[in-house]
C-alpha positions in Angstrom: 10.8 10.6 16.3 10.2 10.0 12.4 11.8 10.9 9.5 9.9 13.1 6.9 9.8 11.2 3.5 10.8 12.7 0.4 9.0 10.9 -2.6 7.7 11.7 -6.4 3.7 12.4 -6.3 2.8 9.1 -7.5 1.1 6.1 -6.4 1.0 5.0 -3.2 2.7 7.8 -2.5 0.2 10.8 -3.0 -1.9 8.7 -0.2 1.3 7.8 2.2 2.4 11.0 2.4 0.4 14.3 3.3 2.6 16.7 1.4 3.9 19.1 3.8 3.0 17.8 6.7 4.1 14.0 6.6 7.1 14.7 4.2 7.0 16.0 0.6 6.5 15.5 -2.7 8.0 16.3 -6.0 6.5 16.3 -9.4 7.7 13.1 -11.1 10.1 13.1 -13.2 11.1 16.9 -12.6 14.7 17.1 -11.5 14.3 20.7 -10.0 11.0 20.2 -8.1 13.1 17.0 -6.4 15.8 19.5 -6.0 13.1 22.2 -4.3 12.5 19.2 -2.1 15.9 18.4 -1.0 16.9 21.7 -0.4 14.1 22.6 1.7 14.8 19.0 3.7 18.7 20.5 4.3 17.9 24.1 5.4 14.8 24.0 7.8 15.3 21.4 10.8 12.7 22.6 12.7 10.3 21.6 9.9 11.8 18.4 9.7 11.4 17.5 13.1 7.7 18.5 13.0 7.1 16.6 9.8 8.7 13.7 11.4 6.8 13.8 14.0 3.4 13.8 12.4 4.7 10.8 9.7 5.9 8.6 12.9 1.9 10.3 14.4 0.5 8.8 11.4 2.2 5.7 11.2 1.6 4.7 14.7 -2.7 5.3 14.0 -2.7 3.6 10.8 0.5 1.4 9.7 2.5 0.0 12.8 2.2 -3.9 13.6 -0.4 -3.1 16.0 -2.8 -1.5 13.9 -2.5 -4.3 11.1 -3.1 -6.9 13.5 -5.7 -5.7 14.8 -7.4 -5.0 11.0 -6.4 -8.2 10.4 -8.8 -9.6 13.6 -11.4 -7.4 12.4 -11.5 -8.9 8.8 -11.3 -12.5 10.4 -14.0 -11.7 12.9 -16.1 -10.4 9.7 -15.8 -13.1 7.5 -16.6 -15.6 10.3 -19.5 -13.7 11.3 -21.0 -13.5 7.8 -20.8 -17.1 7.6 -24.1 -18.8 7.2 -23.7 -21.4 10.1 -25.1 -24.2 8.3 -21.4 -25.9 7.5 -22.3 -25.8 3.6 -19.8 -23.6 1.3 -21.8 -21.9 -1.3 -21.4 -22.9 -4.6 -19.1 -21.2 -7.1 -20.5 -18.9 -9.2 -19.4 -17.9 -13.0 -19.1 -20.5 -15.9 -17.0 -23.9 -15.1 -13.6 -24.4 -16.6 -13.2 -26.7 -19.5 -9.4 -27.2 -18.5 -6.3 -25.8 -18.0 -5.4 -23.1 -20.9 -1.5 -23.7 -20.1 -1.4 -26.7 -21.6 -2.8 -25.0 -24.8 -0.1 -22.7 -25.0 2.7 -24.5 -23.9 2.0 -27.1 -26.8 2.3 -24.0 -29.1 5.7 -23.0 -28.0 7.0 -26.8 -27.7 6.4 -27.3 -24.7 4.5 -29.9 -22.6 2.6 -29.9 -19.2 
């Protein structure tokens, strides 16, 4: 079984987490919207056991090590696809460099490369 995660809606977490069903969120920042979260966590196991089951659901179809090997085939199998064949890398696009900047700044600040 999963756990149901308990996190502040934002970043990541407002797509990780499918409020409700997955785990919940609070309102950043907001002490008693947290609270209203912990609360509901420590009274209602039968909720918690449901929610756990649909994070460790959702993990499983879209986060375990299986999944992101597999994605990570896929994106391999892609790029080699895509590639021309002809054993010629294209040429780089955008303006060339005229150097390395660090040096620039390093020299400003006393230092050296």
């Amino acid at each position: 079984a999963g756990v149901p995660a308990v996190a502040a809606a934002h970043g990541a977490f407002v797509e990780l987490i499918d409020d409700g069903v997955t785990g919940l969120l609070h309102r950043p920042g907001d002490a008693t919207s947290l609270a209203s979260c912990l609360r509901r966590v420590a009274t209602d196991p039968a909720a918690n056991r449901e929610m756990g089951r649909a994070a460790r659901r959702r993990y499983e179809r879209g986060f375990s090590p299986a999944v992101g090997l597999e994605r990570l085939e896929e994106g391999y199998r892609s790029a080699i696809a895509g590639r021309s064949g002809d054993g010629e890398s294209p040429s780089p696009t955008g303006r060339a460099s005229t150097g390395s900047r660090w040096g620039t700044r390093a020299s400003r600040y006393g230092g050296t490369r």
